[in-house]
KOLPAZA-259416 format. One record per residue (C-alpha): residue number from 1; residue in one letter; x, y, z. Coordinates in Angstrom, 3 decimals. Layout:
BEGIN
[NUM,'a',[X,Y,Z]]
...
***
This chain:
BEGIN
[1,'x',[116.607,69.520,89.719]]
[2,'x',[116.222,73.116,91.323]]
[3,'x',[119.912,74.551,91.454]]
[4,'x',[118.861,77.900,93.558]]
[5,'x',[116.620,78.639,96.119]]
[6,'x',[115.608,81.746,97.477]]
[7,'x',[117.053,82.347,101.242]]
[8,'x',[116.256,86.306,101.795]]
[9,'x',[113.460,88.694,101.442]]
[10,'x',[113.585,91.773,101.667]]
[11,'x',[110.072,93.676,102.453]]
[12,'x',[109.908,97.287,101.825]]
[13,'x',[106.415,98.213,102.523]]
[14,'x',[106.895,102.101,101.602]]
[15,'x',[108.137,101.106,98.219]]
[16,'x',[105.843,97.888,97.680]]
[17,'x',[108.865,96.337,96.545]]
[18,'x',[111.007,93.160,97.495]]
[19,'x',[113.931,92.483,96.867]]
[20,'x',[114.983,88.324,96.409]]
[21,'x',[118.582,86.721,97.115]]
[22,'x',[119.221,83.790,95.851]]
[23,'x',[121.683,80.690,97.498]]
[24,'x',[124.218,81.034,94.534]]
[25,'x',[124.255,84.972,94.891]]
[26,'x',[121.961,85.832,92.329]]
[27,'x',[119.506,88.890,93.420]]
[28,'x',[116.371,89.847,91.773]]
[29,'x',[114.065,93.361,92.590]]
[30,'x',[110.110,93.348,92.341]]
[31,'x',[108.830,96.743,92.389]]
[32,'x',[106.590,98.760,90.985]]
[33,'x',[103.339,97.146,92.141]]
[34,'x',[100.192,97.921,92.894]]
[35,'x',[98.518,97.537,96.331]]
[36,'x',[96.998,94.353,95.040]]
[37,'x',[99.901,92.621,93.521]]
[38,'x',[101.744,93.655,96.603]]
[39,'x',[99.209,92.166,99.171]]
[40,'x',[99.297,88.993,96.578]]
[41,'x',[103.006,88.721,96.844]]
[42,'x',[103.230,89.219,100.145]]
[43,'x',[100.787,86.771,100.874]]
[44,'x',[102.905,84.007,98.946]]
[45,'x',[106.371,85.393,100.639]]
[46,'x',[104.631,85.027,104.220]]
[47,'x',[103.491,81.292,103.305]]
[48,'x',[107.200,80.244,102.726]]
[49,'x',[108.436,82.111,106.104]]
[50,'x',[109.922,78.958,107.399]]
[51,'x',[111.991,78.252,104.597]]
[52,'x',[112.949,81.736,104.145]]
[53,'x',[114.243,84.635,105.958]]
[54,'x',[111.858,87.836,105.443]]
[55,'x',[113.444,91.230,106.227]]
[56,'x',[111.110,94.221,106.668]]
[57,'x',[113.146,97.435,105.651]]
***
């Protein structure tokens, strides 16, 4: 059973970094990334964009 789910993304292109907030509260930070991991996660993030609210900061 999943107990959390993720409902907001934030995008920070300048940074390559997002930052994930969870539906109990809980908040996680991806950063340092290179362009390719970036592109890669980015790429996932943009696949679940009806299930999730992206944010581009």
């Amino acid at each position: 059973m999943i107990d959390e789910f993720v409902d907001l993304v934030e995008v920070n292109v300048a940074a390559r970094s997002f930052s994930l907030f969870g539906s109990n509260g809980s908040s996680k930070i991806i950063d340092k990334l290179t362009v390719n991991q970036f592109m890669a996660v980015l790429e996932v993030i943009r696949a679940a964009e009806d299930d999730t609210e992206i944010i581009y900061v």
